[in-house]
MARROBA-244051 format. One record per residue (C-alpha): residue in three letters; x, y, z. Coordinates in Angstrom, 1 decimal. Layout:
% residues N
<site><residu>ALA</residu><px>X</px><py>Y</py><pz>Z</pz></site>
...
This chain:
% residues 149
<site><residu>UNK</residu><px>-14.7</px><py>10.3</py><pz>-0.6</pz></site>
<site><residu>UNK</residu><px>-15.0</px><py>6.7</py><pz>0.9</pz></site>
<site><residu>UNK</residu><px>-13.1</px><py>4.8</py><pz>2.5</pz></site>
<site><residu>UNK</residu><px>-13.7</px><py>1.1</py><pz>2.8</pz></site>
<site><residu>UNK</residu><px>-12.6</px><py>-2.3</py><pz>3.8</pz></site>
<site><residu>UNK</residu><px>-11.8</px><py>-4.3</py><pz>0.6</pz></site>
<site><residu>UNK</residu><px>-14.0</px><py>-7.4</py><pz>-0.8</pz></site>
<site><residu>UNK</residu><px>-12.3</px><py>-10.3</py><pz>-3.2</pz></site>
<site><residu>UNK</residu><px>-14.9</px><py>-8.8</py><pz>-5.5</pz></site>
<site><residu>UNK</residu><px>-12.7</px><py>-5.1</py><pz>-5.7</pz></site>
<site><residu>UNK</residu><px>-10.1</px><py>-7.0</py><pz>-7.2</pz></site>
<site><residu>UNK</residu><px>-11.3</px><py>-6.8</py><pz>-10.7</pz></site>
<site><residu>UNK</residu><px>-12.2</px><py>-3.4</py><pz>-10.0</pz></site>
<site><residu>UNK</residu><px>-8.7</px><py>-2.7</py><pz>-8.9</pz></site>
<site><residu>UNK</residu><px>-7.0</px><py>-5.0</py><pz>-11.8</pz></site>
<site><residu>UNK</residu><px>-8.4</px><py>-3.4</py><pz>-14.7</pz></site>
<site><residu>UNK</residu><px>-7.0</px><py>0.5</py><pz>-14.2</pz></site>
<site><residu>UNK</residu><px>-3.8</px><py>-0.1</py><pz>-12.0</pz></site>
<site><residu>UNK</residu><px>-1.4</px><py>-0.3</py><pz>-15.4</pz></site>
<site><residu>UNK</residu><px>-3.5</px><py>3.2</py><pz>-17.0</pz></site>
<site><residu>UNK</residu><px>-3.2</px><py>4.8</py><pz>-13.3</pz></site>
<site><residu>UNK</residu><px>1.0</px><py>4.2</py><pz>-13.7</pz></site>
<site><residu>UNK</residu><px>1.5</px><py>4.4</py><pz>-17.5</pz></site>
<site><residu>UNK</residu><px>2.7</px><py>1.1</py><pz>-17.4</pz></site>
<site><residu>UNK</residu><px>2.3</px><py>-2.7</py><pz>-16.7</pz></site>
<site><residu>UNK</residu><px>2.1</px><py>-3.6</py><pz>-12.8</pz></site>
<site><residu>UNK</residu><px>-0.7</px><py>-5.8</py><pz>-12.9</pz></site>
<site><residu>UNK</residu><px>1.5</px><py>-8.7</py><pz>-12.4</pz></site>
<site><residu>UNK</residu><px>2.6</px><py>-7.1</py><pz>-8.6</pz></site>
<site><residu>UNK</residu><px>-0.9</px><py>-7.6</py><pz>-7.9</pz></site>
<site><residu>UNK</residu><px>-2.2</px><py>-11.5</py><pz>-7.8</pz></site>
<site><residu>UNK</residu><px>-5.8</px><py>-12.1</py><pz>-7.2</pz></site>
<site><residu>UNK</residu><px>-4.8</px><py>-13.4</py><pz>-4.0</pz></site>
<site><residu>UNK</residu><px>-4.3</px><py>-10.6</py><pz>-1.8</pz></site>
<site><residu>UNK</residu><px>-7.6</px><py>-9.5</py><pz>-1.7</pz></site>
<site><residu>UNK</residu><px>-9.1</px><py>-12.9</py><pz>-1.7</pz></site>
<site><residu>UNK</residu><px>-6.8</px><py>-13.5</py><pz>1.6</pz></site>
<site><residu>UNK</residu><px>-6.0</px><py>-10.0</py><pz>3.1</pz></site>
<site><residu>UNK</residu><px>-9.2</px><py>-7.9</py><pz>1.7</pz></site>
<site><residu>UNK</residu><px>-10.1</px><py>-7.4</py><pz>5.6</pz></site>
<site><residu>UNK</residu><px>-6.9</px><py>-5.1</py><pz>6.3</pz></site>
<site><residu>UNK</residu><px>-7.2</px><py>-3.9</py><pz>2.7</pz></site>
<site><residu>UNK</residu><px>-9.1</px><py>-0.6</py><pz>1.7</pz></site>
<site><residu>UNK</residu><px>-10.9</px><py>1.0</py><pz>-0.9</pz></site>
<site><residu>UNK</residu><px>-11.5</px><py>4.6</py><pz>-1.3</pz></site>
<site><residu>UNK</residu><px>-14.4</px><py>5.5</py><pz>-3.7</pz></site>
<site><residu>UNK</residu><px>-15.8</px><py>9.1</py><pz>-5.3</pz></site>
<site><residu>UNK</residu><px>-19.5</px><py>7.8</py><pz>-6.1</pz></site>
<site><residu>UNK</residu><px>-19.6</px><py>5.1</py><pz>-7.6</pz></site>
<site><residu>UNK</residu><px>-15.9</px><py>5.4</py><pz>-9.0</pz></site>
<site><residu>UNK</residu><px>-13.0</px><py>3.9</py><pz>-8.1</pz></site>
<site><residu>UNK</residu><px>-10.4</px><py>6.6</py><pz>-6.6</pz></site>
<site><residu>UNK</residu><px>-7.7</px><py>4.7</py><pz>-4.5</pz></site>
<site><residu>UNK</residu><px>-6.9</px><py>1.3</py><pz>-3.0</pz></site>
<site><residu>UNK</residu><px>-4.5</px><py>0.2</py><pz>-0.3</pz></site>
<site><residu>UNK</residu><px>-3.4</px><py>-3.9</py><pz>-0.2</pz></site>
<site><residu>UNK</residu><px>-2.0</px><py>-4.8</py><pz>3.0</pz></site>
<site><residu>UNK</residu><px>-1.9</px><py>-7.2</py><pz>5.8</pz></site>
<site><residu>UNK</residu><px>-0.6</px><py>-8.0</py><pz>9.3</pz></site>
<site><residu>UNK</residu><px>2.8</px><py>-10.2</py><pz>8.9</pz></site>
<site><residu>UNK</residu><px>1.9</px><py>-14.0</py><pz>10.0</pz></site>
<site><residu>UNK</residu><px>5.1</px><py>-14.2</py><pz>10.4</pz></site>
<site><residu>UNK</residu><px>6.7</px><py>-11.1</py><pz>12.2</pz></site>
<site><residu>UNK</residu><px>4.0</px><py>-10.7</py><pz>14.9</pz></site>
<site><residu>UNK</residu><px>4.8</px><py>-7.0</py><pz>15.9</pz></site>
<site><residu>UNK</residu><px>4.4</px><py>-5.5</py><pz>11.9</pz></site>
<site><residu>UNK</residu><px>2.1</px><py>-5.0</py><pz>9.1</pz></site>
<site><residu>UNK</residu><px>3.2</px><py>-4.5</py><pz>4.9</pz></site>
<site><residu>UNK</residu><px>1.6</px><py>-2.5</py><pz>2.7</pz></site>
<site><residu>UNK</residu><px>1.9</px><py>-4.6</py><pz>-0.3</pz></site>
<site><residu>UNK</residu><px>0.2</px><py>-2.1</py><pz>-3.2</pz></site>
<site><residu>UNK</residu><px>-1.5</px><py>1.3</py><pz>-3.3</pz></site>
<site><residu>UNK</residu><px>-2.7</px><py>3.1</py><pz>-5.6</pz></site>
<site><residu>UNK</residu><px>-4.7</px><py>6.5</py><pz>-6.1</pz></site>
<site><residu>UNK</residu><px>-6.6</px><py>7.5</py><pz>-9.6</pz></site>
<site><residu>UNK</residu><px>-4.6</px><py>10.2</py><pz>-11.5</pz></site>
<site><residu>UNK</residu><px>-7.7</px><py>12.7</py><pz>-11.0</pz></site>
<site><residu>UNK</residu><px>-7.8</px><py>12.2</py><pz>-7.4</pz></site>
<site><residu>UNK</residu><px>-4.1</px><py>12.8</py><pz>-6.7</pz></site>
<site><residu>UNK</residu><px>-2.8</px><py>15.8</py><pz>-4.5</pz></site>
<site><residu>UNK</residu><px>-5.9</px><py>15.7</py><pz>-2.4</pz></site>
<site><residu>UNK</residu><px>-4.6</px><py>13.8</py><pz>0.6</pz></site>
<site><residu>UNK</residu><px>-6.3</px><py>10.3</py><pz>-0.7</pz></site>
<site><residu>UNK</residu><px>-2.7</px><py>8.4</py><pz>-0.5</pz></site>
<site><residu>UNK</residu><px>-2.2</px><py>9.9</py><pz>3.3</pz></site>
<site><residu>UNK</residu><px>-5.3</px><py>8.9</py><pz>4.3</pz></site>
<site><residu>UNK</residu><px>-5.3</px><py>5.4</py><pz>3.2</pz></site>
<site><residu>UNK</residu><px>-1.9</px><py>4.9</py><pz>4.9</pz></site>
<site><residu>UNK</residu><px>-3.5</px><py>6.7</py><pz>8.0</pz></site>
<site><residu>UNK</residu><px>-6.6</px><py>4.0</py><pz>8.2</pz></site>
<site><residu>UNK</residu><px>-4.1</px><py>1.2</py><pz>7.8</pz></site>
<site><residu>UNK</residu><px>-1.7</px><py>2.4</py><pz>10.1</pz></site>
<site><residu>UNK</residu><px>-4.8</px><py>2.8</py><pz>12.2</pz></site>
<site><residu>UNK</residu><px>-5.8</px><py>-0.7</py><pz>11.7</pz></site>
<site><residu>UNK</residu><px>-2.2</px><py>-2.0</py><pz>12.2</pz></site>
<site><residu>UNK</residu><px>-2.0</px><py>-0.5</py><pz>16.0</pz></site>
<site><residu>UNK</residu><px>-5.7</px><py>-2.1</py><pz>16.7</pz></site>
<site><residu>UNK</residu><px>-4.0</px><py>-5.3</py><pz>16.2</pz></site>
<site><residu>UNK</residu><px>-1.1</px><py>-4.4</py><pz>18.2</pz></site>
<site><residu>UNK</residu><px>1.3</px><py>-3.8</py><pz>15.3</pz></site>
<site><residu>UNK</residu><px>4.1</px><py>-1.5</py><pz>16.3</pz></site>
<site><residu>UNK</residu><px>6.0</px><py>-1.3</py><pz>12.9</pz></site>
<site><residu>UNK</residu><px>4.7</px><py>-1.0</py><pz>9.0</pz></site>
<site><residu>UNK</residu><px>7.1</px><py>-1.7</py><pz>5.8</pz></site>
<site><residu>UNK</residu><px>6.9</px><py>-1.5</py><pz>2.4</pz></site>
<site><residu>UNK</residu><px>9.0</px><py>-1.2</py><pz>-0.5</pz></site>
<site><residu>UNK</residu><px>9.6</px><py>0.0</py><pz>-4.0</pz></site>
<site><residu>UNK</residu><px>12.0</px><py>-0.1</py><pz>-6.8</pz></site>
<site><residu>UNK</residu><px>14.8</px><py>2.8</py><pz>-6.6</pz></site>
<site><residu>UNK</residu><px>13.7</px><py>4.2</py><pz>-10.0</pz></site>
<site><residu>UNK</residu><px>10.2</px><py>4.8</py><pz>-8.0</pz></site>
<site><residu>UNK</residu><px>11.3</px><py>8.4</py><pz>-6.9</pz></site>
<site><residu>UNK</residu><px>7.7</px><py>9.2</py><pz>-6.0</pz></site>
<site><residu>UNK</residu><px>7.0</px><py>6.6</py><pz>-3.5</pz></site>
<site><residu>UNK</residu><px>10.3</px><py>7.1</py><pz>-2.0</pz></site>
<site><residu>UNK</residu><px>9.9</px><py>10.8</py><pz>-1.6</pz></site>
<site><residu>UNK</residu><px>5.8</px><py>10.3</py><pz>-0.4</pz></site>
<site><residu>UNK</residu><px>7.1</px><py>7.2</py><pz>2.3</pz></site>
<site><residu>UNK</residu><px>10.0</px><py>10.1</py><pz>3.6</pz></site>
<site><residu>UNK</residu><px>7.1</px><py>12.2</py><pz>3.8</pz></site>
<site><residu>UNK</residu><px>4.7</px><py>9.7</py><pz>5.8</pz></site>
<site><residu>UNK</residu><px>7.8</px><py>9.4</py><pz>8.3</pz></site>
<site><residu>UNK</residu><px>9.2</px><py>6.1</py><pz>6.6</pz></site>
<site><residu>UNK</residu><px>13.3</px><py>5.3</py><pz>6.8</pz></site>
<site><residu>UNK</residu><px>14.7</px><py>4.5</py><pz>3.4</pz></site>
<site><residu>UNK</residu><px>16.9</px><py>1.7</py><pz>3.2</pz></site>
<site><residu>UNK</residu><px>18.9</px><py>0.3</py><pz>-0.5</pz></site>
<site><residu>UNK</residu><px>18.3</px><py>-3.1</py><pz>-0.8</pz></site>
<site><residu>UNK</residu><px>20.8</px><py>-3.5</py><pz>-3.9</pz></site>
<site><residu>UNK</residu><px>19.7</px><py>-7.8</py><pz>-4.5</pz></site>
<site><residu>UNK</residu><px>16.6</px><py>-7.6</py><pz>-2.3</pz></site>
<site><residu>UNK</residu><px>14.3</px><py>-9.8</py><pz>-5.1</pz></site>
<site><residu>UNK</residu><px>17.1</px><py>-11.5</py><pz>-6.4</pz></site>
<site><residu>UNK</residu><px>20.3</px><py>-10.5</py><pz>-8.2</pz></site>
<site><residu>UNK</residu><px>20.6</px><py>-7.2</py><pz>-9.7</pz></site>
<site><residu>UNK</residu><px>16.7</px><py>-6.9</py><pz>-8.3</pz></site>
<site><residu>UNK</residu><px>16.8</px><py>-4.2</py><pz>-6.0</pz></site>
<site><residu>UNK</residu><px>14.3</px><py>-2.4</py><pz>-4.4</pz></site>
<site><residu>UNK</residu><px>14.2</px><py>0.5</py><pz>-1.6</pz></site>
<site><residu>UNK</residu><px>12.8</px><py>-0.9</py><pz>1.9</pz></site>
<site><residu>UNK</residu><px>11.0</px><py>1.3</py><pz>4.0</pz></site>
<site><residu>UNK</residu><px>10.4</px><py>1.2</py><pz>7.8</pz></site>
<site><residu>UNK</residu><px>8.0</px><py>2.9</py><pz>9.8</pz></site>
<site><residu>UNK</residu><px>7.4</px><py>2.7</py><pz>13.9</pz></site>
<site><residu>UNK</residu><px>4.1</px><py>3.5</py><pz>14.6</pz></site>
<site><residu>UNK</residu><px>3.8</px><py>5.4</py><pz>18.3</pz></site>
<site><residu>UNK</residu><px>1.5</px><py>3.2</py><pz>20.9</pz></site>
<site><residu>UNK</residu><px>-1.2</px><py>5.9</py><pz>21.1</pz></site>
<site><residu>UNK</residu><px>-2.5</px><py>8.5</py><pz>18.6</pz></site>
């Protein structure tokens, strides 16, 4: 397996199976432009030539001391093997190199497999009942990442 920093040009790649890989439509979550602006702290895993798991994140312009992981995603054949671990381990990897100290996410709280696999990666859990908006919630997650590995 490969891992990979992402290119703009993975993003049709990417587009095409993310609603097959989670039985429904999520394509929308995903705009063209987070790998045309964040593909350098994105990543691609690849079996081959085939497409087996991405990670879309970035470092916060905003919050200078965190980084978001925005989307991942791990083909249903590849799944069990460790892939979504280590993509969160190269980003959190990637994170401290640019002096990032905290990485958050988030999910919807009908998403009980991301919330138990973040709890399992060491992520907090918090209910964010109107997060996106009324009755729009979503489960934010927190994670500090230690100084030194």
């Amino acid at each position: 397996m490969n891992l990979r920093p992402a290119t703009p040009a993975d993003y049709d790649r990417i587009i095409t199976v993310v609603d097959d890989w989670w039985g429904r439509e999520v394509h929308q979550i995903l705009p063209r432009l987070f790998l045309d602006h964040f593909h350098r702290t994105s990543l691609v895993a690849e079996a081959a030539d085939d497409l087996a798991g991405f990670l879309v994140g970035f470092m916060s312009p905003s919050l200078p001391d965190t980084a978001y992981i925005h989307f991942v995603g791990v083909d249903p054949r590849f799944r069990g093997a460790g892939l979504a671990r280590r993509l969160y381990g190269t980003f959190f990897a990637l994170a401290r190199a640019d002096g990032r100290t905290t990485v958050r996410a988030l999910t919807s709280p009908q998403n009980t497999g991301s919330i138990a696999f973040h709890a399992s990666m060491g992520f907090t859990a918090t209910p964010a009942p109107s997060h996106d908006g009324p009755e729009t919630g979503r489960v934010l997650f927190h994670r500090s990442l230690p100084t030194s590995r």
